[in-house]
C-alpha positions in Angstrom: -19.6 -7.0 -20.0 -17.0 -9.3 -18.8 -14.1 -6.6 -19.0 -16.6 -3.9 -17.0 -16.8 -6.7 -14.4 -13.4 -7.3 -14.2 -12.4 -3.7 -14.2 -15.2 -3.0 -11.0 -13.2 -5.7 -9.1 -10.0 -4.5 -9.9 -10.7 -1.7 -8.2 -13.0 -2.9 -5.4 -10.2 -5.0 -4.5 -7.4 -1.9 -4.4 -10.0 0.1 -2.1 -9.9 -3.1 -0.3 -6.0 -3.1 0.0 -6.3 0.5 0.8 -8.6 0.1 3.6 -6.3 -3.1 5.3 -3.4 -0.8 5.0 -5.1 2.5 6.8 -6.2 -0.2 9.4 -2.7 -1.3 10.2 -0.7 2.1 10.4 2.5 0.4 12.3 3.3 -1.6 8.4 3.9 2.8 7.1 7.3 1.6 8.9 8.3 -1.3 7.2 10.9 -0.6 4.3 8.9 -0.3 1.2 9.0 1.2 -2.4 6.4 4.0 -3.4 6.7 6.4 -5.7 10.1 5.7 -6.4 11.4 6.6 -3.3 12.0 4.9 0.1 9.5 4.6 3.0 9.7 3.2 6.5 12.5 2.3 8.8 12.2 -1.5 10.2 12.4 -4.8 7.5 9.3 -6.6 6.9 8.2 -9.7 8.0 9.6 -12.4 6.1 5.9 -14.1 6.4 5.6 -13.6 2.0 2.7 -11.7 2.3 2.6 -7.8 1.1 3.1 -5.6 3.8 2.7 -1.5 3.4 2.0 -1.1 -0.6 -1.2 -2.2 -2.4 -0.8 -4.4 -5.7 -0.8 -0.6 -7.3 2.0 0.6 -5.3 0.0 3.0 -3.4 1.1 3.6 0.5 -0.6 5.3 3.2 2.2 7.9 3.3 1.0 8.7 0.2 -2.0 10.7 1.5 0.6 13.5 2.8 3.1 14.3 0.3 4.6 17.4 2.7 5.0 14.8 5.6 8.9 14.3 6.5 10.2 10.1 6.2 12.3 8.9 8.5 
């Protein structure tokens, strides 16, 4: 039971990530792996916290593989 819990808020937290990032759509241009490949244009913050990736590695720019980077 303890691993199905676990698991549930694993995930509930990454939807949680994902939703922060889709809410702040100017961090897509901070320089950040995804994929493998370099996103964004500007350096992050140096404030320690995550900025444009979830814990997974997933990016908003994700959600349109066709779409050019900069």
């Amino acid at each position: 039971m303890w691993k199905a819990l676990s698991a549930f808020w694993a995930e509930q937290n990454e939807l949680q990530e994902r939703l922060l990032l889709l809410n702040r759509p100017w961090e897509e241009e901070y320089l950040h792996w995804a994929d493998g490949e370099l996103h964004g244009s500007e350096a992050p913050p140096a404030d320690g916290r995550r900025h444009s990736v979830t814990r997974s590695g997933w990016c908003p720019g994700d959600r349109f593989p066709g779409r050019p980077t900069p």
